[in-house]
N, C-alpha and C positions, 0 to 999 in steps of 0.2 A: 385456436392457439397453434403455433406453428413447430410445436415442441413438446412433449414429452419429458416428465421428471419423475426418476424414481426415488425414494425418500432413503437416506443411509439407511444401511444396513451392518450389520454384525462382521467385522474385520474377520480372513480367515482367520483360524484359531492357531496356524501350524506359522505365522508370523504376522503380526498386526499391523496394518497400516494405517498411517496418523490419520485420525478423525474428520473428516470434511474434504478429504481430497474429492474432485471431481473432474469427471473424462465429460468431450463431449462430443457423442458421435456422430457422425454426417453423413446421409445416404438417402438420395432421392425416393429408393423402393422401401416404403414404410415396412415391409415383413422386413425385409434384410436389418435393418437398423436395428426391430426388436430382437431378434435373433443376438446381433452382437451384444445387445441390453443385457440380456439375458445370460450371455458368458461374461459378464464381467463386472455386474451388478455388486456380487460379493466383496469385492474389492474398493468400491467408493461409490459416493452419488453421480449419477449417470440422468445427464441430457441429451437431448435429441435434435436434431433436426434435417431438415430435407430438403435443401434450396441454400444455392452458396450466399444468398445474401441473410439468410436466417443464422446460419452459422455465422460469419460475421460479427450480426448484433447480437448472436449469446456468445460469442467470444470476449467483445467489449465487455458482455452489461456482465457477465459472471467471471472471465479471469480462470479457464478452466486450468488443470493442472497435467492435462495433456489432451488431443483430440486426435480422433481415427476418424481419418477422412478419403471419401471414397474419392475417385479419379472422375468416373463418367456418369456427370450430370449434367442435364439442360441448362441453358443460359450461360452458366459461371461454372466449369469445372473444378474439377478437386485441384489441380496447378494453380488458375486465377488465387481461386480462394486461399491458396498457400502462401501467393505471392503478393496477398494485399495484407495476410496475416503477419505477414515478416516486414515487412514496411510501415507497421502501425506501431510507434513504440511503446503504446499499451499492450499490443499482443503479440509481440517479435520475439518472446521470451519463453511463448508458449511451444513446447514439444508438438510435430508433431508424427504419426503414423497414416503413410498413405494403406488404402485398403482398396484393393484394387482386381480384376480378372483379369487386365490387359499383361502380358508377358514379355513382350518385347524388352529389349535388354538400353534401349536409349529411353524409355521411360519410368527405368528404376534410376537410371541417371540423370535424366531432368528432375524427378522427384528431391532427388540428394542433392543437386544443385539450388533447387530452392530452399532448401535448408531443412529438412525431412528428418526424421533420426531414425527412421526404420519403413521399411514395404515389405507388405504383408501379400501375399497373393491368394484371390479367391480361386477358389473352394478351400478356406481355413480349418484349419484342424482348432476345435475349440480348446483342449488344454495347452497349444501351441501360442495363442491369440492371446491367452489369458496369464500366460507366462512372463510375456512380452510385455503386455499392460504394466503387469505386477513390477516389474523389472524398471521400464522406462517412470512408472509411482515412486517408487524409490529412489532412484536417480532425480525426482524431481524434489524430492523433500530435502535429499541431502544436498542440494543448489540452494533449496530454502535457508536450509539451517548456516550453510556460506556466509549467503547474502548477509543473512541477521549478526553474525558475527562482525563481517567487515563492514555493517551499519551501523553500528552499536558502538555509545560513549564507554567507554570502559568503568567507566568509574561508578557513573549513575546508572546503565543499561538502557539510557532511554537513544534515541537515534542522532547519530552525530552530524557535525555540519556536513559532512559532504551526501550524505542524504537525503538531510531537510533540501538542501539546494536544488537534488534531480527532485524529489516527490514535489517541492514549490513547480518547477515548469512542468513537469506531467499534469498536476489537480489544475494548475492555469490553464492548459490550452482543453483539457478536457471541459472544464469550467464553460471556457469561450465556446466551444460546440452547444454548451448546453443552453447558455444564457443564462446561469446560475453565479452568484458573488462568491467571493474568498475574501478572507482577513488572516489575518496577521496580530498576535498576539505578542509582542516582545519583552521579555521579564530581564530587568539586574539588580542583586542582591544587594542593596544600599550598604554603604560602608564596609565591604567584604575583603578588604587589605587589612583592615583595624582589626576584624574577628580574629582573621588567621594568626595575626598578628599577637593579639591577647590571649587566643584559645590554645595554638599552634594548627597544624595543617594537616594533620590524622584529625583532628576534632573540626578542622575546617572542609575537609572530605566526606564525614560521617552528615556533620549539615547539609551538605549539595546535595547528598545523595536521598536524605532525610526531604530534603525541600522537593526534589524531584516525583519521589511519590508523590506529595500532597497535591501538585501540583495536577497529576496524572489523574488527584481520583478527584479533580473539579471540571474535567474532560469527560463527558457521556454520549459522543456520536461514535460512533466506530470508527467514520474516517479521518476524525481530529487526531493531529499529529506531533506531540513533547519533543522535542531536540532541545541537547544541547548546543549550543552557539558557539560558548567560547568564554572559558574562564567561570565567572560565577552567575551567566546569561544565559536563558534560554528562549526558547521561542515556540509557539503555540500553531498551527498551523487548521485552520478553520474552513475546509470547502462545505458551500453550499450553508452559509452563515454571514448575515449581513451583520452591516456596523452595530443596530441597537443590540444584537444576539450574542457580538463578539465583548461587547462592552458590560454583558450582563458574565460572560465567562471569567470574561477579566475580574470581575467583581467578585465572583465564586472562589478564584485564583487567593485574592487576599484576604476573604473570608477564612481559609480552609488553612492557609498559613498563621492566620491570628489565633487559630482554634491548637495550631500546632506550637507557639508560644514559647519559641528559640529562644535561650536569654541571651544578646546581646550587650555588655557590659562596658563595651567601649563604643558603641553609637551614641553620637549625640542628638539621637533622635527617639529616645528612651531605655527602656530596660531587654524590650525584644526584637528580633530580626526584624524586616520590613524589607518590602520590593516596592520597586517603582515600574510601571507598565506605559508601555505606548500600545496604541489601538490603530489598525490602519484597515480597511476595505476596498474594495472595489469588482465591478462587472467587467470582468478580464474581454476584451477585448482589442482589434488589429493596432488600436490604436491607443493602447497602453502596454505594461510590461507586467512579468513579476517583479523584473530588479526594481520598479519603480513602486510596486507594492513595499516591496521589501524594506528600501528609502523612506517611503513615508512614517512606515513603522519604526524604524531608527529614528528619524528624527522626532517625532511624540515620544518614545522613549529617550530622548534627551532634552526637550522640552520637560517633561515628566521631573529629571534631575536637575537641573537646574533651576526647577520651581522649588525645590526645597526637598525634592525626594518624598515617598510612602506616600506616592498619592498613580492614580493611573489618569491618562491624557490620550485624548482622541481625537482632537479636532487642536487645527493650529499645523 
């Protein structure tokens, strides 16, 4: 393995840092790296690695929440590896801390030019290191807690369009690296002018919001993704889920709203709510889009309505 994982551990006790953060340090001489292991473990789950292109792919595959990265290593120094890490817009977001013996004063400068947020010089003073850490963890959760706010529908909490649109081309081009499918799940609230209308708009907010849970708990991978769309629409976001798996979610989808049994009084298409779904997939690739994912899905979802509505459509 080309890595090293210690298993969380017990947040200091003198201020707690949220749950699951993770550092991942980088340093060709395996004593040196556990040594930093070792001051800063207390603090989150801690990875390892020792070769710039190992860091890299545990940068990808984990999404750490900051790394301390040494300067002079073979092949791929600690700059290269900073400076493929800032150009991946998977991992351009990640902090990070060069750790380094060299002193010279134009390479704390090139460091910060690549986009660094602090250097550290060896020989470290361990409660000095660990301070830093702790500091730069904080700084990164309160980015987290930002983001989720200015992602977040207001109404339902679940992630709004402008969201869904950057996480759709990020899961697509990563997708297309992998050679893995995405779908496209598209839900609207059949007849939802008439609700509002008969119930009023406090009672027609309370349903969005109602409907949005339900929707959330027929969703069981981690990386599947609820947005709101727009209006009484939302849309389901599926990597690494082909069409018969997205069409089975879909199904879950209206299952778990039927179980939830809105009364609707002015549909004329019975006593309780209903949605209409379009289904769309594809093997993301040079020679297709998301916006054309996207399109497909729109259009099964109005295929969908135009058939009579409370039914889901995937093909056409």
């Amino acid at each position: 393995m080309p890595y090293s994982a210690f298993p969380p551990t017990l947040p200091n006790p003198l201020q707690p840092l949220p749950a699951g953060q993770k550092v991942l340090v980088v340093d060709d001489v395996p004593d040196n790296a556990a040594i930093i292991c070792q001051v800063i473990k207390d603090l989150c789950s801690v990875l390892m690695a020792h070769t710039g292109e190992d860091a890299l792919t545990l940068a990808r595959q984990y999404l750490p929440d900051l790394i301390l990265l040494d300067i002079r290593m073979p092949e791929m120094d600690g700059f290269e590896v900073c400076r493929r890490l800032k150009a991946d817009l998977e991992t351009a977001h990640i902090p990070v801390i060069f750790l380094t013996a060299l002193t010279e004063p134009h390479c704390e400068e090139l460091g910060l030019n690549l986009g660094a947020v602090d250097f550290v010089t060896k020989p470290f003073r361990p409660p000095v290191l660990k301070a830093r850490v702790r500091t730069h963890l904080e700084i990164a959760q309160q980015r987290k807690m930002l983001q989720l706010l200015s992602h977040s529908d207001g109404l339902t909490g679940t992630a709004n369009r402008r969201f869904f649109g950057a996480q759709l081309e990020r899961e697509f081009m990563r997708l297309q690296r992998l050679g893995e499918p995405l779908s496209l799940v598209m839900i609207d609230v059949d007849h939802f002018k008439a609700y509002n209308d008969h119930y009023g708009h406090l009672v027609g907010d309370e349903c969005l919001s109602q409907l949005s849970q339900a929707i959330q708990g027929a969703l069981h991978r981690p990386g599947d993704l609820l947005a709101r769309y727009g209006g009484e629409e939302f849309v389901c976001l599926l990597p690494h889920t082909a069409l018969d798996g997205a069409v089975l979610v879909a199904q879950g989808i209206v299952d778990a709203l039927r179980a939830l049994d809105l009364p609707h009084a002015a549909s004329p298409l019975g006593h309780a709510l209903t949605v209409s779904l379009g289904v769309a997939s594809m093997a993301p690739s040079p020679d297709n889009s998301a916006d054309q994912l996207l399109a497909d899905a729109d259009r099964r979802l109005y295929l969908a309505k135009n058939a009579g509505r409370d039914r889901i459509v995937w093909a056409g």
